[in-house]
C-alpha positions in Angstrom: 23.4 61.0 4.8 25.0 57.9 5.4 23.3 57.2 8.6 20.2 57.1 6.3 21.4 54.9 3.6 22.4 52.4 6.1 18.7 52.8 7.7 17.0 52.8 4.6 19.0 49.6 3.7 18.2 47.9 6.5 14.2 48.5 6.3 14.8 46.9 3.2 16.6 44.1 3.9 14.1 43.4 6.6 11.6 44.0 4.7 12.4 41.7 2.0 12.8 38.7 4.6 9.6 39.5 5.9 7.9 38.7 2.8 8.9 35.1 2.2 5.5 33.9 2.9 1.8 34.9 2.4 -0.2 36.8 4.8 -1.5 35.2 7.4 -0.1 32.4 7.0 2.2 31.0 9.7 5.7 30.7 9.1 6.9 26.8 8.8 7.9 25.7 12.7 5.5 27.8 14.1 1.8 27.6 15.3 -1.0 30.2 14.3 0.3 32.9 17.0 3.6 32.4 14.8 5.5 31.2 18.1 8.3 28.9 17.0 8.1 25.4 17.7 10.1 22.5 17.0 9.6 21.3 13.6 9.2 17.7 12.5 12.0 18.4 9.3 14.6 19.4 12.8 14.6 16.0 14.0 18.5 14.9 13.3 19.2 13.0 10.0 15.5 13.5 9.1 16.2 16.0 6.2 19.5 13.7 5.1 16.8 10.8 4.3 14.2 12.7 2.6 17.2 13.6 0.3 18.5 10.2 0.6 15.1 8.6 0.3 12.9 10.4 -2.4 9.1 10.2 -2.9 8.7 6.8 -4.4 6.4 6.7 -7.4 2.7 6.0 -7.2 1.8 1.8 -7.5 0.1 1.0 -10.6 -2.2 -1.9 -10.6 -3.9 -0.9 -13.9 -2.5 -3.9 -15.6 -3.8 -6.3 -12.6 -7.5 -4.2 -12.6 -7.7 -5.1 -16.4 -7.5 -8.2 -15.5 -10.5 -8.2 -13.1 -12.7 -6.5 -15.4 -12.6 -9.7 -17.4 -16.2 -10.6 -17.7 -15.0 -14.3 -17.4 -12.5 -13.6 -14.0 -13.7 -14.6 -11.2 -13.4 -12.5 -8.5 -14.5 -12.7 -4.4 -17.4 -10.9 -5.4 -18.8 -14.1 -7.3 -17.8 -16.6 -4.1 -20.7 -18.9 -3.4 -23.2 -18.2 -1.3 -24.1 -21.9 0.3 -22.8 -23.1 3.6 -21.1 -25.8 2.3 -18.7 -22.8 0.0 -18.4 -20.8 2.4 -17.1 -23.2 4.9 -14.4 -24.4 2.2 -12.8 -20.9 1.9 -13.0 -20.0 5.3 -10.8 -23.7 5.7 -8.3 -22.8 3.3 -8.3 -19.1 4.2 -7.1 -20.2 7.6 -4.9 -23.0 6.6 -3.1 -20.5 4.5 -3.0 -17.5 7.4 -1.6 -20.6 9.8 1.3 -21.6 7.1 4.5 -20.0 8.3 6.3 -20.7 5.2 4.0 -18.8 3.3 4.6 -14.7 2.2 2.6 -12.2 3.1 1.4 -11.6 -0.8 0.7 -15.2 -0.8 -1.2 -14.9 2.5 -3.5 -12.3 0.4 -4.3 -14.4 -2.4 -8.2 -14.6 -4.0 -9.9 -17.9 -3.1 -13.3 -18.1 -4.6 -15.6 -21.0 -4.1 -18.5 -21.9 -6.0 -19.8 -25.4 -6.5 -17.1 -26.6 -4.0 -14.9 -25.8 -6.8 -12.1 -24.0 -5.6 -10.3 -20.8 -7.8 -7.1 -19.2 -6.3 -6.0 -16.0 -8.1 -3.3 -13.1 -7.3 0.3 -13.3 -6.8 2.9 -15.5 -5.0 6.4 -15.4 -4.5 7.7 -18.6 -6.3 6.2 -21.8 -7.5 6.5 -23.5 -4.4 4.2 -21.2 -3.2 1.6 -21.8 -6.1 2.0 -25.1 -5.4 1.1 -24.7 -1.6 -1.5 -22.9 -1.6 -2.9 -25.4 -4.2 -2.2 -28.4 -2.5 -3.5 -26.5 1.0 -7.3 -26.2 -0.9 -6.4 -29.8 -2.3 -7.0 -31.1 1.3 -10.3 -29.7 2.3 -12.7 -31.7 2.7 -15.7 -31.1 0.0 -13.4 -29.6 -2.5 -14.3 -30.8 -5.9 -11.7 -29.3 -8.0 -9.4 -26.5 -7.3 -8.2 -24.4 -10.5 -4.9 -22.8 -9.6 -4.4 -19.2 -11.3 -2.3 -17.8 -9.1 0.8 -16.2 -10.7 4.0 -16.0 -9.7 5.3 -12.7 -9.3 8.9 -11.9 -10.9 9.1 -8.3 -9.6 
């Protein structure tokens, strides 16, 4: 009698850890045929910084978009289309790419040119870069007017 409890108990058991997945679906660490191999999550430390390190949230650029849909915003969609235009924001789009002293969000920054006038929107890191970046477009030659939106970013 015992010798069945104890084999009915451990069908059970057995059973019950068999069942910690769907069928047909491969256990985690293992390929279709359900051979193990070596999981990514075994790597050493790997599961310490996922706990350490959670998901971080989504970016949310709604605020920024908004401003974009601004009938009024210019954005590079509207740069001009004459050779003369063109050539000025291809200048200052590679003066600013050469500056070493310039951030990478700064490196990003709009510059839209119609009329040979100049616009420069998006973030920077401080007001030196603003001023950089303004004073870059400043020394093309053609450029009209430049008119400096770029903001500087407190985050």
């Amino acid at each position: 009698m015992n010798t069945k409890l104890l084999l009915m108990m451990s069908l059970s058991l057995a059973a019950a850890v068999g069942c910690d997945r769907a069928e047909g679906t491969p256990r985690p660490g293992s390929d279709d045929t359900g051979a193990a191999r070596e999981s990514p999550a075994t790597v050493p430390g790997e599961i310490a910084q996922r706990a350490n390190n959670p998901t971080p949230a989504a970016a949310d650029n709604t605020e920024k978009n908004d401003r974009d849909r601004d009938p009024t915003a210019l954005t590079p969609g509207d740069q001009g289309e004459s050779e003369a235009d063109r050539t000025i924001t291809q200048k200052i789009r590679q003066a600013v790419m050469d500056s070493d002293a310039l951030s990478m969000n700064a490196k990003n920054v709009k510059i839209i040119t119609q009329g040979q006038v100049v616009t420069l929107r998006g973030p920077v890191k401080s007001d030196k870069e603003k001023a950089e970046i303004a004073a870059i477009a400043q020394k093309i030659p053609g450029v009209k007017e430049v008119d400096n939106q770029l903001e500087v970013d407190v985050d």
